[in-house]
N, C-alpha and C positions, 0 to 999 in steps of 0.2 A: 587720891581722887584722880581720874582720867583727864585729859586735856579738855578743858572748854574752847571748844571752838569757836572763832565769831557768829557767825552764820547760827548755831543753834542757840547761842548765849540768849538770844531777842525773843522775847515772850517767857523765857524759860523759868519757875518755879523754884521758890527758895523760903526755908524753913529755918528761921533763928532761932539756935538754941538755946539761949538767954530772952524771951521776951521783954520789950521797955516799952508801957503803958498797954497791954494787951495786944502790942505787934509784932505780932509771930510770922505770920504766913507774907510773901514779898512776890511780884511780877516784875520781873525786867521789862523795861518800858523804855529804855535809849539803852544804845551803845554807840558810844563814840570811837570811829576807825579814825585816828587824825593824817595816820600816814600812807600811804600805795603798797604796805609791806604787809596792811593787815591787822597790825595790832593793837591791840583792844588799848587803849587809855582808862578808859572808866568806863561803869555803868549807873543808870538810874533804878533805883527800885522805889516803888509801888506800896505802899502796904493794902492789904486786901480791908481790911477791917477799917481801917481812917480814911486811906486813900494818901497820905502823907508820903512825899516823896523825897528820896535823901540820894544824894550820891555818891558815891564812893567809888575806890580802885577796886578793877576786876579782881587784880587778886589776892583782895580780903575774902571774894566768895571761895577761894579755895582752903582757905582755912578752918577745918573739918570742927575746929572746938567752938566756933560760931555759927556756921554756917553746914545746913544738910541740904540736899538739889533736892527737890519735891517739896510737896505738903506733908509732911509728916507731923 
């Protein structure tokens, strides 16, 4: 997967490929920059279908067997 950048991480769309309880499809809704260097700490997702929001380290989203960048 390509580097996620901060700046585009924010709004960005994300497809779990394990659904738990019908929550498939996720909106990035925070990212937290804590330091001047930039780098991402966590992010908030969103579920589209609950609205249910859960946080977690950014880079779980790059981990391809959970997680695909769109709605797919």
């Amino acid at each position: 997967m390509s580097t996620l950048h901060p700046k585009k991480l924010m709004l960005s769309k994300w497809t779990a490929v394990h659904p738990v309880a019908k929550q498939k499809h996720f909106l990035v809704t925070k990212v937290a920059l804590p330091d001047a260097e930039g780098r991402i700490e966590w992010v908030e997702l969103q579920a589209t279908y609950s609205g249910a929001v859960q946080r977690m380290a950014w880079r779980d989203l790059r981990d391809e067997t959970c997680w695909r960048q769109g709605w797919v």
